[in-house]
N, C-alpha and C positions, 0 to 999 in steps of 0.2 A: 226059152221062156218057160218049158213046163219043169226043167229042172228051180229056174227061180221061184216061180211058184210053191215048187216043193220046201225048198229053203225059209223062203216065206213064211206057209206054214207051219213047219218045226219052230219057227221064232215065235209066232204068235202064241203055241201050246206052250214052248216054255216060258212064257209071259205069265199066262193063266195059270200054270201051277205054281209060281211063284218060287219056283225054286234056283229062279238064276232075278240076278238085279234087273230088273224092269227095265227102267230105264234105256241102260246100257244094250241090255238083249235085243230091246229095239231098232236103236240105233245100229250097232255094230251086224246085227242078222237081215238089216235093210240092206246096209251095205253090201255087203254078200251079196243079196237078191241083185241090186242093180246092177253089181259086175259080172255076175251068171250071164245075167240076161243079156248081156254084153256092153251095157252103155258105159263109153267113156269117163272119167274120172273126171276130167274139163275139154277145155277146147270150145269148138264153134258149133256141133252137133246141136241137132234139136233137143236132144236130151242128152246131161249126165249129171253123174252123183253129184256136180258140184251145185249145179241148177236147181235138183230136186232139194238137196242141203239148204238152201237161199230160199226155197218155196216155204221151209217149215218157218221163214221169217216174216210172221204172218204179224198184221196191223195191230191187232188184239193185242199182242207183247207190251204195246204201247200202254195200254188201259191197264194196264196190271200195274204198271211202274208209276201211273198216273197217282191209281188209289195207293199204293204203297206209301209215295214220299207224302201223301197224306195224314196217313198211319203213324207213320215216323214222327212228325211232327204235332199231332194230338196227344201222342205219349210222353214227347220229350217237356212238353206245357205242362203235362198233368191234368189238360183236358179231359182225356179219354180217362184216367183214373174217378175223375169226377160223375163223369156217364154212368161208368159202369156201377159205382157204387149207388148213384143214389136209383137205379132200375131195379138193384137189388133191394133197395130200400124199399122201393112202392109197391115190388113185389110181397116183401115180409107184409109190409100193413094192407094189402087189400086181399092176400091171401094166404094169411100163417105161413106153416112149416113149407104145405105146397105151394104157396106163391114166390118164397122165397127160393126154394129149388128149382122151379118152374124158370123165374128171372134168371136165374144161375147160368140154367142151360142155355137160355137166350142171348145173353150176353157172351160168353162164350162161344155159341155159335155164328155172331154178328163179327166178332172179333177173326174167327175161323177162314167168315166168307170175306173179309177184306184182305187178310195175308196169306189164305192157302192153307192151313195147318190149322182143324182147329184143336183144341187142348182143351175136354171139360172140365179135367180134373184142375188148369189154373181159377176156377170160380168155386168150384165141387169141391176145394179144400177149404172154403169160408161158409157155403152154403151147407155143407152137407154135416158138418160138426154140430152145425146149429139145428138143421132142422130133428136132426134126430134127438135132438137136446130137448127141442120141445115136443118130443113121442110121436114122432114118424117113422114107420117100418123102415129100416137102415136099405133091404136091400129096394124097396119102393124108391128110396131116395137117389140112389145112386143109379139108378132102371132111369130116371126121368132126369139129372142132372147130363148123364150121358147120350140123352138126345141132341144134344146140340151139334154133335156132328153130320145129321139132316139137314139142319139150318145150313152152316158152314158149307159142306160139300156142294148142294145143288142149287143155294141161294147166293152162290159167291161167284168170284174173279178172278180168283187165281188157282182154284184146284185144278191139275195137269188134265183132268179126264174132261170139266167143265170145258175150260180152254179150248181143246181138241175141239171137240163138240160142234161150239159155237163158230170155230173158223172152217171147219169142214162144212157146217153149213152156210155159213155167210151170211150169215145174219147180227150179227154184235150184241154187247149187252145189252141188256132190256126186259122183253118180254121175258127172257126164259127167269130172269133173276126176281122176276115177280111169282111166276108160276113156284120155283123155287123155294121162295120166303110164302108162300101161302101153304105149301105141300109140308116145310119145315114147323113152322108157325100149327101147324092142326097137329101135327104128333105131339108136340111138348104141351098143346092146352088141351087133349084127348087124356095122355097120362092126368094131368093136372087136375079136371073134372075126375076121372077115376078115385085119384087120393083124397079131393073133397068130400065125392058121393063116402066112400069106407069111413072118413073120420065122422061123418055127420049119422051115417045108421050106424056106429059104434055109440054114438051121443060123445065122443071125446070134443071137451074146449081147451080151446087154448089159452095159455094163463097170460093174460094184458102184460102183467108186468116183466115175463121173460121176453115176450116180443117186442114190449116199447126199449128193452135190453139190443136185443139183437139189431133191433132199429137203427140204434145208436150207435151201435159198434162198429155198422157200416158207413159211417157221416164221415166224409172227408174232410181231412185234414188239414189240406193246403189253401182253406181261404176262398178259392174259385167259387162263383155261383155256377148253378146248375144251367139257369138259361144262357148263360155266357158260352159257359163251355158247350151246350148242346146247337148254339147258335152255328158255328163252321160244319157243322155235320148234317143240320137240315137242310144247308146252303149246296151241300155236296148231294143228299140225296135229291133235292130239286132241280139242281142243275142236271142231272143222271137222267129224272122222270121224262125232263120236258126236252131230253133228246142230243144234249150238248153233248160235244168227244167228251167222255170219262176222263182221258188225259188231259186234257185240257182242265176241266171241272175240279180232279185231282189235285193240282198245281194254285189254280185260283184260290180254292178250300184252305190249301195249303198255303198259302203267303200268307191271309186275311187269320188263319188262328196265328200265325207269326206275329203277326203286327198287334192284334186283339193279346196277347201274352206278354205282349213285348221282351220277346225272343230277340237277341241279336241276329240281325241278317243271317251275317256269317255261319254264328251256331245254326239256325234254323237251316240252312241248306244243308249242314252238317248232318242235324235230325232226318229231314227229307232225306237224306241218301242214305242213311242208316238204314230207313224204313221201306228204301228199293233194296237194300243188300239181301230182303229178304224172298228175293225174285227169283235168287239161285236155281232152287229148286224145280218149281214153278216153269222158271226159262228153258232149263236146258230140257226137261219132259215134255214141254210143248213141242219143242221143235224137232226133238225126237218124236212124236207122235206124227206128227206133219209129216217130216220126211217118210215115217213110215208108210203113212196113208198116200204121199206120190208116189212112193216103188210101188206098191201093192197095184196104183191104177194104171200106172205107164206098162207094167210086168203082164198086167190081163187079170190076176188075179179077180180085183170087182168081179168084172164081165163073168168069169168063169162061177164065181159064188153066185152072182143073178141069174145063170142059167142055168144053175141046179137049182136053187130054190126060187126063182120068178114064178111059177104057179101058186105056191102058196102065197109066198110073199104078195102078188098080185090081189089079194083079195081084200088084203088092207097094210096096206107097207106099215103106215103108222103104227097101229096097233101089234103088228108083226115086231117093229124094233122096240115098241114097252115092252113084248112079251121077251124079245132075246134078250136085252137090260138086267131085265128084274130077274131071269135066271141066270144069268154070269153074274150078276153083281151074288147072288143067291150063294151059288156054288165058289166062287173066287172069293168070298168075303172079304173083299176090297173093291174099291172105286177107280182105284187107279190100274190092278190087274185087268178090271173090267174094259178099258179101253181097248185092247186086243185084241178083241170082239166086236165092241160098239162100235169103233171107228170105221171099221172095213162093212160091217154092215150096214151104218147110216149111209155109205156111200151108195151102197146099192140102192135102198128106200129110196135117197133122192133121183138115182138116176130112172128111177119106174113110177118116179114124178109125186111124189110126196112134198106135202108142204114142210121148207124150211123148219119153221117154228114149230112145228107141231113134232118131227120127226125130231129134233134137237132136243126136246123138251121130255119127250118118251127116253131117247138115250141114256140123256144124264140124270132123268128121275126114275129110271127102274133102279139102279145098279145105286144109288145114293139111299135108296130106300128099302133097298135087301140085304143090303151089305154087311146089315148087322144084325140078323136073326136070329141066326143061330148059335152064333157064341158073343154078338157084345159088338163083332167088329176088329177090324186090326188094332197095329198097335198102340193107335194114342186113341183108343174108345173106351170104351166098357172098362176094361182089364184098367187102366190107370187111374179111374175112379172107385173101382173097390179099394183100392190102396190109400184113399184119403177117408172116406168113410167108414168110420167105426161099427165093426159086427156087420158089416156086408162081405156077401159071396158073389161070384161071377153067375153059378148058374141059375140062381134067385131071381136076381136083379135081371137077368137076361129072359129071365121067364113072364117077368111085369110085364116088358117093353114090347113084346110079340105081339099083342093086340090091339096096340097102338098105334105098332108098323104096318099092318092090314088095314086100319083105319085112314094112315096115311097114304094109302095104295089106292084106296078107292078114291081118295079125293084127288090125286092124280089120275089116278084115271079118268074122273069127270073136267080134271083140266086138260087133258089132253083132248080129250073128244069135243068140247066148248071150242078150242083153241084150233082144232081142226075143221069144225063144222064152222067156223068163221073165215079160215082161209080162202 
């Protein structure tokens, strides 16, 4: 066992430095671990790798694939084209340059927390041309377009670290995906008041007729109304709210804009699995993180990390796992490096009796909300949205967003503590 453990650990650091594939490292350094430790490959035993393999086939998989074929099927309508544009759109008219970038990022980030991936720079290349077109600081623009991977990471369904998370705790979607979008949702309108407050004490206005321009530029195309198409998506976030399986909700959402488009059956199931094919990723990380987190608990490892630190950790687990979050997500500037860390820690929190929700909610919002401090974020953050906005720099734009991301800290933090003092 202590040579597993040892193994164990070398897997988990070279996770966090990120210098070998995540994913993989996990899997393949679990495996190890559980054959050190001696557990059989299969067979009848109480434990082997093949059992703890099958434990990472956790229910959750299901609600990812739910919202997916849903996704699929919004895009292939031209529903979701419709969404997206006219958010943009209400965004430009209720709040110029920053309202329209603000929208950017939200949409992008909504997009993010349904597939797993978000991409700000797929909005940040209409939003961000324009807003600088109407005299918004290029690199202000591309600082606040790039938050949407806030939104995305800890308000979503499918990021590998989210996922983890939530099945380690045993809890399902919900609560955390609210805490999430409220945690997400206050950095992108913190920035957004910032860029107001500077363009209002410069006295800069904005000229009606380049904005009722850019207005337009974002009006879709394809004939769809707005209420139409927003109709299957309110249906899906209601069905979610009031507690129904995601997969289920998923599917439902997903036939009713089929039929509302008049999609062929056929195509439409076509679309739906298109928009599961994008689970890949998502899948096989989840179940590598699972699998990891059973070698870790069947090896001793937990046990051995809660009786090193069960003293401190005792004094407030919750608070203890925001604090180890927020600095591996800090120091790993990734979300998903950060799981190497969160996962095996949340384990300990609950076992010293921390609430579910509240210990789940610390995990995956420290490490979602630090992850991009210092340089912007991996590789589809920051860095991919200087590339679409003109006369922005990395370390500018990276410099707006800092104060934003501590604004975001605190209001997690006061959600974690609400959400705890309620358990």
């Amino acid at each position: 066992m202590e040579i597993a453990q040892i193994i164990m650990v070398l897997t988990l650091l070279l996770m966090v430095t990120g210098k070998t594939p995540i994913y993989l490292t996990a899997i393949v350094g679990s495996a190890f671990a559980a054959l050190a430790a001696g557990f059989p490959i299969g067979g009848k035993a109480d434990i082997t790798v093949l059992k703890l393999i099958n434990g990472g086939l956790n229910p959750v998989i299901a609600d990812m694939a739910g919202v997916l074929m849903f996704i699929g099927i919004m895009t292939k309508s031209g529903f979701l084209d419709v969404v997206i544009r006219k958010i943009m759109q209400i965004g430009t008219k209720l709040g110029g340059a920053p309202g329209i970038t603000a929208a950017g990022a939200l949409v992008a980030g909504i997009i993010g927390a349904l597939t797993g991936f978000t991409q700000p720079a797929v909005t940040a290349v209409v939003t961000g041309p324009a807003a600088t077109k109407l005299g918004l600081d290029p690199n202000k623009t591309a600082g606040l377009a790039a938050h949407a991977g806030h939104f995305g990471n800890f308000a979503g369904f499918t990021h590998p670290t989210q996922v983890a998370v939530v099945a380690t705790a045993a809890i399902g979607f919900g609560m955390i995906n609210v805490v999430g979008a409220i945690v997400g949702l206050s950095i992108i309108f913190i920035s957004y008041f910032r860029l107001q407050r500077e363009l209002k004490t410069a006295g800069r206005q904005m000229n009606a007729e380049e904005l009722a321009e850019v207005e337009k530029s974002l009006a879709s195309k394809n004939g769809i109304s707005f209420s139409k198409a927003i109709f299957p998506f309110i249906l899906f976030i209601g069905g979610f709210i009031l507690g129904y399986p995601v997969f289920l909700v998923g599917i439902i959402a997903a036939i009713i804009t089929a039929a509302m488009a008049k999609v062929n059956i056929a195509e439409g199931e076509s679309a739906m699995l298109e928009g599961v094919a994008k689970i890949a990723t998502p899948l096989i990380a989840t179940i590598g993180f699972l699998f990891m987190s059973g070698v870790m608990n069947k090896i001793g490892l937990v046990k051995t990390i809660s009786d090193v630190l069960g003293p401190v950790v005792s004094l407030s687990p919750v608070f203890a796992m925001l604090f180890v979050s927020s600095i591996t997500g800090f120091l790993t500037q990734s979300n998903a490096a950060s799981a190497a860390i969160v996962v095996p820690f949340l384990q300990v929190v609950l076992k010293m009796g921390a609430d579910p929700l509240a210990a789940a909610c610390a995990a995956a919002g420290g490490s979602a909300v630090w992850q991009y401090f210092l340089t912007g974020g991996p590789v589809a953050a920051l860095s991919t949205v200087i590339a679409v906005v003109p006369g922005s720099n990395l370390k500018a734009a990276n410099k707006f967003q800092r104060p934003s991301m501590v604004f975001g800290f605190v209001v997690l933090f006061i959600c974690v503590a609400v959400v705890n003092a309620l358990a």
